[in-house]
N, C-alpha and C positions, 0 to 999 in steps of 0.2 A: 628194575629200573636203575641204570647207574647215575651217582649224585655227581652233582657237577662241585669241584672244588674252589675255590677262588683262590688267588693270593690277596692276601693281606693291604699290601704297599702301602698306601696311608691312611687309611680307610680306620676310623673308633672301630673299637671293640663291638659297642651298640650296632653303630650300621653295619659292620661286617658278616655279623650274625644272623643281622635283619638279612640282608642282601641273602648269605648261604641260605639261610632257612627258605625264603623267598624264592630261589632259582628252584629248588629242590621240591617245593609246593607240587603237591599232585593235581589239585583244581586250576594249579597257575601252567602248569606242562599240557593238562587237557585242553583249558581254555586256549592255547596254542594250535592247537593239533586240530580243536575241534572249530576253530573261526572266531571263536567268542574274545570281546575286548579285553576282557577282565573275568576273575575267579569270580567275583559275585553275581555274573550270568548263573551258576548253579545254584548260589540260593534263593533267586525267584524263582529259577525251575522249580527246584523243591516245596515254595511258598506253596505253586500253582498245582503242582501235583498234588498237594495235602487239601486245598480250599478251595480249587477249581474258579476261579477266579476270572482270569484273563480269557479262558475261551467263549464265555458268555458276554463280554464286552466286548465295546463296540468304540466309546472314547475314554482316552487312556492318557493322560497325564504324569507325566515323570520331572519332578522337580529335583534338580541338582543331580542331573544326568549326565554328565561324562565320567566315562569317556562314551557310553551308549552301550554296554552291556546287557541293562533292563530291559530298554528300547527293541535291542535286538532280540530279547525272548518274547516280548510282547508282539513284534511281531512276528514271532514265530505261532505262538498259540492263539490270539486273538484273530476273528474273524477278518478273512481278504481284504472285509470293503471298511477295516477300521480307522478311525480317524485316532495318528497318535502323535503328541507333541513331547518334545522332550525341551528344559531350561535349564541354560547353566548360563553362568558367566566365561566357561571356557570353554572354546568355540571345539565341535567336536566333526568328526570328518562325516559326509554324509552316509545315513542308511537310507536304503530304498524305501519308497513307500512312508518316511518317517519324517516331521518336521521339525524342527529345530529354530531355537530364538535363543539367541546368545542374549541374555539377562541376569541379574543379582533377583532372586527371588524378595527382598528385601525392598527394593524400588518401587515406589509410591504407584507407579502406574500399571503393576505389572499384575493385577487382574484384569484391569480393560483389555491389555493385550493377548490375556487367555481368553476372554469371552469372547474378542474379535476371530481366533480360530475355531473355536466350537461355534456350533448352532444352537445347542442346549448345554444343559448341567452335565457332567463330564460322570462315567461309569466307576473308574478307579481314580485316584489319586495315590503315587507310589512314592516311596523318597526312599534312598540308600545313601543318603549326604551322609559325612560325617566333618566335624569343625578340624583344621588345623591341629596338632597338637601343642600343646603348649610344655609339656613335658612333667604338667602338674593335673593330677586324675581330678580334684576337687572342682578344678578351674575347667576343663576337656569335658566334661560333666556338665555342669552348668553349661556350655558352649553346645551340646549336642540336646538339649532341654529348650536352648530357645532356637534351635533349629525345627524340631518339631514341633514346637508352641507357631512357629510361622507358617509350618507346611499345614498344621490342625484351623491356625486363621483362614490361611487360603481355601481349605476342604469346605469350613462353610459358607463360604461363599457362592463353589464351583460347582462343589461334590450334588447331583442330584440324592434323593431318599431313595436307600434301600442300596446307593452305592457305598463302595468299600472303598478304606482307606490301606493302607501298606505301607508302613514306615518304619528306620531303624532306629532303635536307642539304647542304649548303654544304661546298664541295671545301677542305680544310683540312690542317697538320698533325697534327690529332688524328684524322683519319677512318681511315687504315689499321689505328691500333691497335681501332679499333670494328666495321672489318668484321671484322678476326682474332677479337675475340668474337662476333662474330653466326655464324662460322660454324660454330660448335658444336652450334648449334639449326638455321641455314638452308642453305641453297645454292639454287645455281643464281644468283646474287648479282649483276643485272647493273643498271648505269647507265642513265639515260634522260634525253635533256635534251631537252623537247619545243618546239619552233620557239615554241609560246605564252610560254617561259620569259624575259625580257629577255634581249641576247645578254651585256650588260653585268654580267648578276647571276651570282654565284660558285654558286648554287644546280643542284642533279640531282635525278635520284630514284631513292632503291634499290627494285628488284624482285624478290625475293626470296620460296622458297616454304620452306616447314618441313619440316623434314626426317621 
């Protein structure tokens, strides 16, 4: 595969590097070729192929889903007649077969508005959010901790028993005290770092079914 070179022109050092590395990405050139939004189409593939997951589901929940990557593997493995909604606050272009509610997962209202699309308690609950960086790992940390402290509020609310949760989070001081809360509601509570993950990125993902 030839690498694509950039010029420089005014471009940091930082994001230059970002960018080269970025264009040069294998999962970022496949995701291209193959339809997918984004690289981290491959690591729910990977999820799904290790936990089999999505093709026993039926309603499927993706919170801080753009650009719709997940969405788009979920509906690839998840049964025909699946009911799947995806949230974000940034409006993402349609997929087939796929709902969409442009929302801040954070807004007071924004379990009515899920219940109002399911009929029951929902199969998965997935999230591949990650917070803004801030350029400081202690602070990006804490920030990616209460993202899934909110995706872990909404699961019990939505999540019926025996369903799985799916979410990402960056290996941290704060994550022990978060699984000791999760698992009040979940078990079975295990790690996954999927080869599509960078090897360089602090990122996993918990899989976790409700108790």
């Amino acid at each position: 595969m030839k690498k694509i070179k950039l010029k420089k022109k005014n471009r940091s050092t930082t994001s230059y590097r970002w960018l080269q590395r970025h264009l040069n990405d294998t999962y970022v050139i496949k995701s291209k070729t193959e339809g997918f939004r984004s690289r981290s189409s491959y690591k729910l593939i990977e999820i799904e192929k290790k936990f089999k997951i999505l093709s026993k589901s039926k309603n499927i929940l993706d919170l801080g889903c753009a650009p719709g990557g997940w969405l788009q593997v979920a509906r690839i493995f998840c049964p025909k007649d699946s009911n799947i909604l995806g949230i974000d606050r940034i409006k993402i272009e349609k997929i087939e077969k796929v709902n969409f509610i442009e929302k801040d997962i954070f807004d007071e209202d924004i379990l009515q508005i899920i219940k109002t699309n399911f009929n029951c308690k929902v199969d998965i609950v997935m999230s591949d959010m990650s917070p803004n960086s801030s350029g400081n790992k202690s602070v990006d940390h804490l920030r990616i901790i209460s993202l899934v402290e909110r995706v872990l509020e909404i699961s019990k609310k939505i999540l019926k028993p025996e369903g799985f949760l799916i979410s990402k989070i960056f290996q941290g001081g704060a994550q022990g005290e978060l699984i000791d809360s999760m698992r009040n509601e979940l078990n079975n509570i295990k790690y996954f770092k999927p080869k599509s993950s960078r090897k360089e990125s602090a990122e996993t993902y918990l899989v976790a079914k409700k108790n």
